[in-house]
Backbone as numpy.savetxt, mean C-alpha at the origin, in Angstrom:
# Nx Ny Nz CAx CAy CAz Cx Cy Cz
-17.80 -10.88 33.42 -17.19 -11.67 32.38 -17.56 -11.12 30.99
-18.90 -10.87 30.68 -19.35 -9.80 29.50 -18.65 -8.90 29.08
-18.30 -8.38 30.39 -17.41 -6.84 30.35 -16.27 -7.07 29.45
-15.53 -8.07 30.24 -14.26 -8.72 29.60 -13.88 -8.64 28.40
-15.19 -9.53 28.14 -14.71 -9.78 26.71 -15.35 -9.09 25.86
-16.14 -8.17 25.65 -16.85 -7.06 25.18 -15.05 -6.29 24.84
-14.76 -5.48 25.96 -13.47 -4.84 26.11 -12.39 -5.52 25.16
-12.04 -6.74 25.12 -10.94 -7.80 24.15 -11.67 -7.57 22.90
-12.77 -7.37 22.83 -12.96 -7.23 21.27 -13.06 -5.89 20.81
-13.57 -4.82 21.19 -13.01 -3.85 21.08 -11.70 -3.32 20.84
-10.84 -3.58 21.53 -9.10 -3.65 21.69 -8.83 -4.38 20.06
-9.19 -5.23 20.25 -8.69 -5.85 18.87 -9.31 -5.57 17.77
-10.59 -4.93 17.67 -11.18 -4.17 16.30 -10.25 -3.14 16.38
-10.01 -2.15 17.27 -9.26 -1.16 17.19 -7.83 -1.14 16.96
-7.30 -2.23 17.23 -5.72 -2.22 17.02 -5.74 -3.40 15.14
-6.42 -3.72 14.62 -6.97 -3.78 13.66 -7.04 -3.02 12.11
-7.94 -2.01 12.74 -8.36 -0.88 12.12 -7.48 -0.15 11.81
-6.32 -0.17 13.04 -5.34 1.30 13.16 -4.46 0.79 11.81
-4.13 -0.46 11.32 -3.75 -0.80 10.16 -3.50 -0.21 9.14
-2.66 0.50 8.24 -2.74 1.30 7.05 -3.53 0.18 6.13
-3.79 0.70 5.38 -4.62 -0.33 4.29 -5.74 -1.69 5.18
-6.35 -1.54 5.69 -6.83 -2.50 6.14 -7.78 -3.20 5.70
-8.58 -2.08 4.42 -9.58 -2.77 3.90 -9.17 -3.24 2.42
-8.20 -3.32 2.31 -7.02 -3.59 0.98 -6.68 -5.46 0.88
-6.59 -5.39 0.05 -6.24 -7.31 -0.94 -4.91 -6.78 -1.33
-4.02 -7.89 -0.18 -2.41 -7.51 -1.15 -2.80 -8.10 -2.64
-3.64 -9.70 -2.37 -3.41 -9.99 -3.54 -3.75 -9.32 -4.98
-4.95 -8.81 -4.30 -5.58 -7.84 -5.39 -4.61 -6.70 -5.30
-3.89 -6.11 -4.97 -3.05 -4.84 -4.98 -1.85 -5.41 -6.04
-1.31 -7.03 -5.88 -0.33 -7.64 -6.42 -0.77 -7.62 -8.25
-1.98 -8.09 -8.10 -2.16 -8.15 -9.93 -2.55 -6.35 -10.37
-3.06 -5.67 -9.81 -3.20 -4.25 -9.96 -1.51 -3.76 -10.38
-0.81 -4.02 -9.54 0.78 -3.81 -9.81 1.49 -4.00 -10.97
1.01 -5.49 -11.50 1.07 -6.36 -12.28 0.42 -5.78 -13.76
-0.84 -5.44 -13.48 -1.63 -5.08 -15.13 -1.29 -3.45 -15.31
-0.64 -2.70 -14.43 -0.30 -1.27 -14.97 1.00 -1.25 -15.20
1.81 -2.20 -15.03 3.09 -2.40 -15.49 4.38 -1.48 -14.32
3.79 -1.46 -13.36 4.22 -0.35 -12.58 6.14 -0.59 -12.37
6.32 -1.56 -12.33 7.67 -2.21 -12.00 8.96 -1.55 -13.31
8.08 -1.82 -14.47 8.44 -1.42 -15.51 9.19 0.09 -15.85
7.76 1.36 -14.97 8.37 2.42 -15.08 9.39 2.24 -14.30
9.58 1.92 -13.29 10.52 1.85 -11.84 11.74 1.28 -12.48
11.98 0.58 -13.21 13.16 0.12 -13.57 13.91 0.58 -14.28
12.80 1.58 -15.50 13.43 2.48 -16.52 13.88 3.85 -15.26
13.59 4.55 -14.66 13.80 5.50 -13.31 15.08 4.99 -12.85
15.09 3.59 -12.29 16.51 3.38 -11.59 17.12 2.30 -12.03
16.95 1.41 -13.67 17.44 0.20 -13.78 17.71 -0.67 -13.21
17.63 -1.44 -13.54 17.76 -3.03 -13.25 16.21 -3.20 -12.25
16.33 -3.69 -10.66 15.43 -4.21 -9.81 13.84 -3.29 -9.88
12.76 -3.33 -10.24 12.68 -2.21 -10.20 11.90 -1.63 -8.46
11.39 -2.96 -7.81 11.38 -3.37 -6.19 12.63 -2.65 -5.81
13.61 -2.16 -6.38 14.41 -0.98 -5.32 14.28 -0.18 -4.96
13.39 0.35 -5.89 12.66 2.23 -5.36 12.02 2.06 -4.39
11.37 0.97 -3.88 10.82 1.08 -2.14 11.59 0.55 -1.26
13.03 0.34 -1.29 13.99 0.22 -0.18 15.13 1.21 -0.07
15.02 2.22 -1.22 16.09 2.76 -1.35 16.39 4.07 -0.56
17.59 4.59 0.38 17.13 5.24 1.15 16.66 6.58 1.14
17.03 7.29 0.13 16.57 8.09 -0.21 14.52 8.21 -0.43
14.02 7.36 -0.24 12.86 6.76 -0.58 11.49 8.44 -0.16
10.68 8.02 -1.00 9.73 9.51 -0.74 8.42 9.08 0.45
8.53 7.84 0.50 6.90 7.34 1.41 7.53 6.85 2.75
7.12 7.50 3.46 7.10 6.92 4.88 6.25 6.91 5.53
4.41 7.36 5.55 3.69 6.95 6.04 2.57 6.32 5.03
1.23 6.21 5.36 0.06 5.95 4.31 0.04 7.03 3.53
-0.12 8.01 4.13 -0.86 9.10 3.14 -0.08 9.28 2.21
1.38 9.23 2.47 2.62 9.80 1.25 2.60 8.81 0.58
2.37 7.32 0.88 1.86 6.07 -0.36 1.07 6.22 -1.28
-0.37 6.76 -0.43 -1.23 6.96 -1.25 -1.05 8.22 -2.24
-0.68 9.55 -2.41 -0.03 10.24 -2.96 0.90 9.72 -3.64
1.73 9.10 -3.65 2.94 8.32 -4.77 1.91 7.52 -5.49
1.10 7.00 -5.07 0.11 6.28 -6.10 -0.90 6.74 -7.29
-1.60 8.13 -6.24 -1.47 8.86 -7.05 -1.19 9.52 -8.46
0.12 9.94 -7.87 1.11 10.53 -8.89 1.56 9.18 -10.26
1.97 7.95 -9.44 2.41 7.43 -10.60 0.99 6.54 -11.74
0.20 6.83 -11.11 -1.43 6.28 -11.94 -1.47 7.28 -12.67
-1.52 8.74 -11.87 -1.68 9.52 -13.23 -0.51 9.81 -14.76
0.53 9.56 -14.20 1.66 9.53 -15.31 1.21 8.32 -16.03
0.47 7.51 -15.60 0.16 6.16 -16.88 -1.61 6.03 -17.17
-1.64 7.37 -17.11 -3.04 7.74 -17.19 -4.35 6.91 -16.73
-4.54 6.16 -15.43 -4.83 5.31 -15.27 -5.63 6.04 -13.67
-6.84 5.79 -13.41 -7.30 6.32 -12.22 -7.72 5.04 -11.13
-7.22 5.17 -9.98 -7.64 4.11 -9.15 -8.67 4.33 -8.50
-9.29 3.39 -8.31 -10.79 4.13 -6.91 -9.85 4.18 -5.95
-10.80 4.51 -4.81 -10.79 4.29 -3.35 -10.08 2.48 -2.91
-11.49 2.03 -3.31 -11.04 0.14 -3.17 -9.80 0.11 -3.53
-8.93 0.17 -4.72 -7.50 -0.13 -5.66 -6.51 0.38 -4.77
-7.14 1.06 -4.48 -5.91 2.53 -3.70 -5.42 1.36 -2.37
-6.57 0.80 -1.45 -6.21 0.10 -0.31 -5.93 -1.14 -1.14
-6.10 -2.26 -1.79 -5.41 -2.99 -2.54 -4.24 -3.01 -2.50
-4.15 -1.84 -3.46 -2.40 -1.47 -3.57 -1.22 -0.93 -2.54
-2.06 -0.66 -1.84 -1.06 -0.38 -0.72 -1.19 -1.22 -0.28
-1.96 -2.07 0.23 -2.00 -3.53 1.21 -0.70 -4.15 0.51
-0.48 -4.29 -0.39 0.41 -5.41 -1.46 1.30 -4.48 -1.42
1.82 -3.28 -1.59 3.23 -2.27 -1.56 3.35 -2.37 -0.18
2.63 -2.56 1.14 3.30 -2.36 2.64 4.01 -3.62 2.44
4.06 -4.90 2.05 5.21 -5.52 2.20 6.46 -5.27 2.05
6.68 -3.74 1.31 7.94 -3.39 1.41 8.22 -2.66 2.38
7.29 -1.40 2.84 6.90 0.22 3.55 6.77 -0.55 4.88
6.47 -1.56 5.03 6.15 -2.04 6.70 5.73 -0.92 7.38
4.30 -0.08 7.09 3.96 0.85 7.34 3.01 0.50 8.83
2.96 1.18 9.89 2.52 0.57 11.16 1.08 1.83 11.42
């Protein structure tokens, strides 16, 4: 019976973990979004919505790593450096669009 459930928790730390962003705060990723104005550039790029550039099909991110790289890239165009922590934040709070698995 130990075995058991030793094994169920394992399984579920691991299917867990496998999570992109897992150690990430959408909410904290949401006001990070929020205080660099990020929506802002995105709207001047494609007007109007600026939440379209992550549905649009042409789109550049399709896994974590190419998120984290777009994040990257657009922190440094607003001269702005994220840690490590911000980085999973922000992607935790951007996979609501990326439904990244």
């Amino acid at each position: 019976m130990k075995s058991l459930a030793l094994i169920t928790l394992l399984c579920a730390a691991t299917s867990a973990s496998a999570l992109p962003f897992a150690d990430g705060n959408p909410q904290a990723g949401q006001k990070l979004f929020e205080q660099y104005q990020c929506n802002r550039c995105h709207a001047a790029m494609l007007g109007g919505d600026g939440n379209s550039i992550f549905t649009r099909a042409d789109r550049k991110v399709h896994n974590a790593t190419e998120l984290i790289t777009q994040m990257e890239t657009c922190s440094g165009a607003i001269g702005a450096k994220l840690t490590p922590q911000e980085k999973q934040h922000l992607g935790a709070y951007l996979n609501r669009y990326y439904q990244l698995k």
